[in-house]
C-alpha positions as CSV (number, residue, x, y, z in Angstrom):
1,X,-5.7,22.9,28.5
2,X,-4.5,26.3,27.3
3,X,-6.2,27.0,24.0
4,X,-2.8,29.2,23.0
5,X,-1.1,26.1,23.8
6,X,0.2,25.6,20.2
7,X,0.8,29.0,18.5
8,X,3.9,29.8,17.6
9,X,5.6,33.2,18.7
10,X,7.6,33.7,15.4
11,X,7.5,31.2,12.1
12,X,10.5,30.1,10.9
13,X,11.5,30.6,7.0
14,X,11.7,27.2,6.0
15,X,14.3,26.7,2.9
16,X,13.4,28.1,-0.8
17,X,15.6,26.0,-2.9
18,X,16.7,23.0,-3.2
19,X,20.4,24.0,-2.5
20,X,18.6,25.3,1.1
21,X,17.2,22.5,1.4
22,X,20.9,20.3,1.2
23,X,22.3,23.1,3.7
24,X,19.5,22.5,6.0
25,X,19.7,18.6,5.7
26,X,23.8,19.0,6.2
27,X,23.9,21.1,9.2
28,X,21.1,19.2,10.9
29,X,23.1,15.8,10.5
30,X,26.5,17.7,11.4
31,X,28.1,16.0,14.4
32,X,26.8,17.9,17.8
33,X,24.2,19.6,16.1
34,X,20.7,18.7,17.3
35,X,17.5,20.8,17.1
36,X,18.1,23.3,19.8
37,X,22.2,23.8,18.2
38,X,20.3,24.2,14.9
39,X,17.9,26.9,15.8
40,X,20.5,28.9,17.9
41,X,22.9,28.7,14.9
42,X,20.3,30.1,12.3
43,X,19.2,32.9,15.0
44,X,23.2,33.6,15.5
45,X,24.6,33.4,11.3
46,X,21.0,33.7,9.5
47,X,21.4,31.2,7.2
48,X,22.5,27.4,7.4
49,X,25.1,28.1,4.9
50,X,26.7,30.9,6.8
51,X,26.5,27.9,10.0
52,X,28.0,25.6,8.0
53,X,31.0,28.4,7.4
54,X,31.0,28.6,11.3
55,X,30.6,25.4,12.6
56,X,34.7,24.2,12.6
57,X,35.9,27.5,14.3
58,X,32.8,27.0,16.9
59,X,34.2,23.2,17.2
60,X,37.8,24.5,17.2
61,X,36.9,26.9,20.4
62,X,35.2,23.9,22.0
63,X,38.2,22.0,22.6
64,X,37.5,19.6,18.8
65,X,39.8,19.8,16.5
66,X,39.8,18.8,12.8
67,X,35.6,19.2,12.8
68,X,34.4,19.0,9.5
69,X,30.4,19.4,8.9
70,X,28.2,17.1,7.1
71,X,29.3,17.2,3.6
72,X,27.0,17.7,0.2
73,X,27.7,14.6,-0.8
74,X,26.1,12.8,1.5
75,X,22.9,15.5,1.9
76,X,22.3,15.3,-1.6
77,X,22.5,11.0,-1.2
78,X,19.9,11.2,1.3
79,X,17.8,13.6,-0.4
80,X,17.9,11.5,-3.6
81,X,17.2,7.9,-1.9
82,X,14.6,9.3,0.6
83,X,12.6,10.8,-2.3
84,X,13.2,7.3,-4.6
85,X,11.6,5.5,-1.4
86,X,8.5,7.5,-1.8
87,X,9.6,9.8,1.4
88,X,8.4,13.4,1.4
89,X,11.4,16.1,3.1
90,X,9.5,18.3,5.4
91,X,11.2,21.4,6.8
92,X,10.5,23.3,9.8
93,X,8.0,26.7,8.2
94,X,7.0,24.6,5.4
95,X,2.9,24.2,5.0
96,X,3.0,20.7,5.3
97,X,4.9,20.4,8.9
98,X,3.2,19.7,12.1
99,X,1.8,22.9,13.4
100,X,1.9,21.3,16.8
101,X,5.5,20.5,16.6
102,X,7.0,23.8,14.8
103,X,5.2,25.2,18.4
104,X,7.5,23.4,20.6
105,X,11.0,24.8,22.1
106,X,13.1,22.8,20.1
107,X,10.9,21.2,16.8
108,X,13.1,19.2,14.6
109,X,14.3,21.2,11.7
110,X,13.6,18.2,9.0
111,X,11.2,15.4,8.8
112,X,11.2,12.7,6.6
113,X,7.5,11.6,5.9
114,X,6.0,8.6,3.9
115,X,2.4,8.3,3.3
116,X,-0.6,11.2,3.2
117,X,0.5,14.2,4.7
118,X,-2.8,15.5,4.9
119,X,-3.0,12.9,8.5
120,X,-0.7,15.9,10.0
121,X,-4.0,18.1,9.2
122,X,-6.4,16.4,11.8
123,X,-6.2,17.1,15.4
124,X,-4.1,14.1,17.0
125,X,-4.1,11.8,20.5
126,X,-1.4,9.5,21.3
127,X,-1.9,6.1,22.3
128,X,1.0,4.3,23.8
129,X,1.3,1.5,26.6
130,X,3.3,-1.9,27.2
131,X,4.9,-3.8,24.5
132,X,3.4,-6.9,26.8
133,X,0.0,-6.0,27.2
134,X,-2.3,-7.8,28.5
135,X,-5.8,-9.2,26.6
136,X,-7.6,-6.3,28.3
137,X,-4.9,-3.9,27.7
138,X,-5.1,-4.6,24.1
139,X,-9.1,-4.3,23.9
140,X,-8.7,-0.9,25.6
141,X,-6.1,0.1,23.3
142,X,-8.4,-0.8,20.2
143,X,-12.0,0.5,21.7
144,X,-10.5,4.2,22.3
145,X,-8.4,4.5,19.0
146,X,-12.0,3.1,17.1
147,X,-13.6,6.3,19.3
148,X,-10.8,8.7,18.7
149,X,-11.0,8.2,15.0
150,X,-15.0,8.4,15.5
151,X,-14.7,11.7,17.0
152,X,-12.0,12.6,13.7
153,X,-8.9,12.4,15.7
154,X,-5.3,11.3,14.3
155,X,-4.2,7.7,16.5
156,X,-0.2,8.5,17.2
157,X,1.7,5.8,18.5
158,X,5.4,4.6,18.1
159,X,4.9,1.4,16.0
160,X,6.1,-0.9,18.8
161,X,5.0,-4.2,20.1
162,X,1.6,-4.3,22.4
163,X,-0.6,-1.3,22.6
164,X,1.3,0.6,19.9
165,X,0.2,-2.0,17.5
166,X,-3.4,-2.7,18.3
167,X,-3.8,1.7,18.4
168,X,-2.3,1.8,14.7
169,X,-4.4,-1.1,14.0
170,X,-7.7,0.4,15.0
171,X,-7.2,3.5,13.6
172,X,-6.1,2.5,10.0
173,X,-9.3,3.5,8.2
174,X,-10.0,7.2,10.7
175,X,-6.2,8.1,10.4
176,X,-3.0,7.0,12.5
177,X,0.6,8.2,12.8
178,X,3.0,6.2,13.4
179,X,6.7,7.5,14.7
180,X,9.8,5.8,13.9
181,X,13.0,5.5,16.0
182,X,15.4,5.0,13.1
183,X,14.8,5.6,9.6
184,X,11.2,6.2,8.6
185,X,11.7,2.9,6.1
186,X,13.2,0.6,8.7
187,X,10.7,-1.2,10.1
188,X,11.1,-2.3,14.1
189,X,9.8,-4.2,15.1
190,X,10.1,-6.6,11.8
191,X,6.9,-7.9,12.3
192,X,5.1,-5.1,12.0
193,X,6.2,-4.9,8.5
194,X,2.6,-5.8,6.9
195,X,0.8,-3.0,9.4
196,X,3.7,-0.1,8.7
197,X,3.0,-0.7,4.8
198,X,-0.7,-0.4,5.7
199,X,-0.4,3.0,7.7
200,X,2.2,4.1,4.5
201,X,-0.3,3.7,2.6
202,X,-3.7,4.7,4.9
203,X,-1.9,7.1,7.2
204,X,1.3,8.1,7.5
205,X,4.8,7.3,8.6
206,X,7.2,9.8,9.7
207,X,10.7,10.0,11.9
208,X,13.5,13.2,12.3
209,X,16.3,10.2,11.3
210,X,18.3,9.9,8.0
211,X,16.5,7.0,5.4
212,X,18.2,3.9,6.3
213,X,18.9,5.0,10.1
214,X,19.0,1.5,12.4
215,X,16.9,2.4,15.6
216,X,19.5,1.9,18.9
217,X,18.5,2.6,22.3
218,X,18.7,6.6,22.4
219,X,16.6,7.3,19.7
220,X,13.6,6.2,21.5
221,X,13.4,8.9,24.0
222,X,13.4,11.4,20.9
223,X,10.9,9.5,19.3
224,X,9.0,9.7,22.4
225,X,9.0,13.3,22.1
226,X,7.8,13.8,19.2
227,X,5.3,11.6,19.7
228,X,3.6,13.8,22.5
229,X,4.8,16.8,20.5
230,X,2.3,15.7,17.7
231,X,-0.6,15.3,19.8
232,X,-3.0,17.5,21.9
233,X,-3.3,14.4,24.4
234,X,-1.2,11.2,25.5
235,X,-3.4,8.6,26.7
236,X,-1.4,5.5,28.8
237,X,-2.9,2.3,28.5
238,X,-0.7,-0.4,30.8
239,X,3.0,0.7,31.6
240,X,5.4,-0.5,34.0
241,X,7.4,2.0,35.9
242,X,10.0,3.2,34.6
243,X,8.7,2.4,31.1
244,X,9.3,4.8,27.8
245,X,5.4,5.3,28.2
246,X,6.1,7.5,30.8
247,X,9.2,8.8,29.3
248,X,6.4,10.0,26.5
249,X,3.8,11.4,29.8
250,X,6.5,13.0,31.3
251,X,7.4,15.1,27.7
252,X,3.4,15.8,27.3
253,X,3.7,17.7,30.7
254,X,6.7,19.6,29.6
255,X,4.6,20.4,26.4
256,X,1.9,21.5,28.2
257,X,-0.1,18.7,26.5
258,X,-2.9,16.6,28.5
259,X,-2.0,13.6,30.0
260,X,-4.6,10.8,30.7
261,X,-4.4,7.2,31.7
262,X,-6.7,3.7,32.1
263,X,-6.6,2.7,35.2
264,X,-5.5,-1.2,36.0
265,X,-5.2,-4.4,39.0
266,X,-2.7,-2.8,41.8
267,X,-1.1,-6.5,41.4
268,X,-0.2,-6.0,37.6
269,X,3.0,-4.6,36.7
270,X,1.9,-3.5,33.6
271,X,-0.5,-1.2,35.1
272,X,1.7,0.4,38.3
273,X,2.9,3.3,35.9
274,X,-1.2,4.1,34.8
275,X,-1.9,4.0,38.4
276,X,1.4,6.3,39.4
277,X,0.2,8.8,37.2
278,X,-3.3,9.1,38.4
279,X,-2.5,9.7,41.4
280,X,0.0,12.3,40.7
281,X,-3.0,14.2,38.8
282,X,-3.6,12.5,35.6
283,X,-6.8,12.1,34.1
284,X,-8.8,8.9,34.3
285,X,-9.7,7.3,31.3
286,X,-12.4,4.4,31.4
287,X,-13.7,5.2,27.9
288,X,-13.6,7.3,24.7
289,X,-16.1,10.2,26.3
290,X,-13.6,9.9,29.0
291,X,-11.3,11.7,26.5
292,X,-13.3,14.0,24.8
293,X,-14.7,15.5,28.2
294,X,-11.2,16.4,29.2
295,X,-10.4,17.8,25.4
296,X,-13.5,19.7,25.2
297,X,-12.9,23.4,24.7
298,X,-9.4,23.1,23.6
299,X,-10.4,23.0,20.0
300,X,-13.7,21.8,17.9
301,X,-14.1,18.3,18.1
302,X,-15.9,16.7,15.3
303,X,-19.5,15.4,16.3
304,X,-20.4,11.9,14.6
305,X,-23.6,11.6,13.5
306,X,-26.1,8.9,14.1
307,X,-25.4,6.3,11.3
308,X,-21.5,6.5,11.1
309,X,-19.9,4.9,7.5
310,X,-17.7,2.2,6.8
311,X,-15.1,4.1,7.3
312,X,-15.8,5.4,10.7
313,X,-17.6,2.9,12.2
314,X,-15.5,0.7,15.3
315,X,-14.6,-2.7,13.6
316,X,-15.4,-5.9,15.0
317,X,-13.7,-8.0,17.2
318,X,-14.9,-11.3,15.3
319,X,-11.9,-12.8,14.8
320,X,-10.6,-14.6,11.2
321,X,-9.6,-18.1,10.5
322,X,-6.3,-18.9,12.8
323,X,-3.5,-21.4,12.2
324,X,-2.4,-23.8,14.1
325,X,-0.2,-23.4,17.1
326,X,2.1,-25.6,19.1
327,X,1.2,-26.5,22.0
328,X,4.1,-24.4,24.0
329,X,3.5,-21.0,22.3
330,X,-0.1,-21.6,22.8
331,X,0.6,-21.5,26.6
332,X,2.6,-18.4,26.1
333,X,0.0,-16.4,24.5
334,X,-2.6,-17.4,27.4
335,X,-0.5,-16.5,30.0
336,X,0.7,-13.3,28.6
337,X,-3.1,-12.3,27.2
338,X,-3.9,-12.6,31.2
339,X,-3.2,-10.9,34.1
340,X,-4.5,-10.3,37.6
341,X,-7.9,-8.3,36.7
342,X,-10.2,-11.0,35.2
343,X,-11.0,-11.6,31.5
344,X,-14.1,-13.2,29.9
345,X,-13.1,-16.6,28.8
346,X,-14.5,-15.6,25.0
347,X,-13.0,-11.9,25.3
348,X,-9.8,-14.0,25.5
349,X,-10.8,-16.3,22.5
350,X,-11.8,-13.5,20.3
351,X,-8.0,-11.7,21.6
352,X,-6.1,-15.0,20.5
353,X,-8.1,-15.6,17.2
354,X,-8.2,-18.8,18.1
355,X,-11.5,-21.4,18.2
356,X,-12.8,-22.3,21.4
357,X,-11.8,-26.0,20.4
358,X,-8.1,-25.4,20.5
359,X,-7.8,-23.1,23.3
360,X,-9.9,-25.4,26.0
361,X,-7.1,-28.1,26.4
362,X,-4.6,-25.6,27.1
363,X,-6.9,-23.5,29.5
364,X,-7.1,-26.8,31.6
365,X,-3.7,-27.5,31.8
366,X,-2.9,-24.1,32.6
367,X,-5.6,-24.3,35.7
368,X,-4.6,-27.5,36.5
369,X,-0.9,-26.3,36.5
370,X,-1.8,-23.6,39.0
371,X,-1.2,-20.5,36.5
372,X,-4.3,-19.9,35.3
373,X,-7.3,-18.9,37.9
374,X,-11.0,-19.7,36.5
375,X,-13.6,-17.6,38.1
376,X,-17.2,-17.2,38.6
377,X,-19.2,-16.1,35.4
378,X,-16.5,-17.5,33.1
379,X,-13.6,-15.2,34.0
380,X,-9.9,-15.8,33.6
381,X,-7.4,-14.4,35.4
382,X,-3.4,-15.1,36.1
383,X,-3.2,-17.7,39.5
């Protein structure tokens, strides 16, 4: 990868005051202004005020009448709640925004952050995959964000279902970012309420919408963007094609960021869009040297010493104390932990949290059933 990948030609002059700040929050949340509109009206007037002055004759010439900009009001409402949330208002130029984003074509002008912002400070891989991963997915997921934190890299993921959460998970304690859709305080999905408080408070949260913002469908490809925009490297771990994971590879490219991908079964769905992408000239991942080989010589890369601390050292898989479980969701879980490529029958215990005692009746009626395969050596895998 280019070392000059991420310097910027020219820095921007973030705002100085607060009313700056308002103007800058108004004409970003003006109707048809996105980040590109923004930065060509601020080259064009040189201010966001003088914009704001501009914006209803530029509407009017466009064919919209009766255009009227994003008023004070409501800047200085969202300003005042985001900060009473505990959110932190980062503008493009400022010290505390992403260097790696303020180097893209069109960087969002604002951020809304909550949590440390000194996580934007460490050099930063995504990790992103399906929301219906599989029990190896998920392992793989967990092994290389517990070796990217290791090696003092920032996790990034989108907070979703699936790989998302088990990368955040891992990486709580080395440093994860997580990207919202909508508002950076609404959490989707809801139950990943308990892990977004713990990244608020371990790592850091962080989204280009309004506080409040309900995440629909067309956020996610923006999301998406940012979340390759933050890192030096998007890693795929299980996607389907046509999935928002590579809606995420394909921005990486555009931002001249590596792209790398695990490998999976040529039956699995889940693994088609790894396997697409390998063969159209991403790299291979297997493991965590896997990712440091192909980041070496981008940047420094912190070397872990022999005897790594509590803090750095990859957590166990030893699962806690489970609850019960129906009968009927417990099927569920085993079939959706499996897939074509075989799992070891206590790999899958340890992936359910679940004693060996409650999970062996199911297992048999699943094999029985003709759904579940059991191998030689104790494997699993989907019939």
């Amino acid at each position: 990868m280019d070392g000059n990948t991420f310097s910027s030609p020219t820095p921007f002059t973030p705002p100085t005051t607060e009313e700056d700040r308002l103007s800058w929050l108004r004409l970003i949340r003006s109707r048809r202004v996105g980040p590109a509109t923004f930065l060509r009206l601020m080259d064009e007037h040189g201010s966001a005020d003088a914009a704001l002055d501009a914006l209803p004759d530029i509407a009017r010439a466009s064919g919209v009448t009766d255009y009227t900009p994003y008023s004070r009001d409501d800047a200085l409402r969202e300003l005042s709640h985001g900060r009473s949330r505990g959110g932190h208002l980062l503008c493009l130029g400022d010290p505390d925004y992403p260097a790696t984003l303020a180097a893209l074509t069109d960087p969002p002008p604002v951020l809304w952050a909550m949590g440390k912002l000194r996580t934007l400070n460490q050099p930063a891989v995504a990790i992103v995959g399906a929301r219906n991963a599989s029990s190896l997915g998920l392992r793989t997921a967990r092994k290389l964000a517990e070796g990217l934190g290791y090696h003092g890299f920032t996790v990034v993921s989108g907070l979703a279902r699936g790989i998302d959460t088990a990368a955040h998970g891992a990486a709580l304690k080395s440093g994860t970012i997580a990207v919202m859709a909508g508002g950076v305080d609404v959490i989707y999905p809801p139950e990943n309420a308990v892990l977004a408080a713990a990244i608020a408070d371990q790592g850091l949260r962080l989204s280009e919408q309004p506080f409040g913002l309900q995440p629909q469908a067309r956020h996610f490809p923006r999301r998406n963007r940012l979340i390759s925009g933050l890192s030096h490297a998007v890693i795929v771990v299980e996607a389907a094609e046509g999935s928002g994971s590579l809606i995420t590879a394909r921005d990486a490219l555009d931002q001249g960021r590596e792209v790398l991908a695990v490998p999976g079964h040529p039956f699995d769905a889940r693994a088609a869009g790894c396997n697409t992408l390998i063969r159209g000239g991403a790299t291979l991942v297997r493991d965590v040297a896997d990712v440091i080989d192909a980041l070496e010589g981008s940047f420094a890369i912190a070397t872990p010493s022999t005897t790594p601390t509590a803090a750095t050292t990859p957590q166990s898989d030893t699962p806690p104390p489970a609850k019960p479980i129906d009968t009927l969701t417990l099927h569920r879980k085993i079939l959706a932990a499996l897939g074509p490529a075989p799992v070891a029958e206590d790999q899958l215990l340890r992936d359910l949290r679940l004693p060996p005692a409650a999970v062996a009746p199911a297992l048999l009626f699943l094999e029985l059933d003709g759904r579940v395969q059991r191998q030689p050596g104790g494997m699993l895998a989907l019939a």
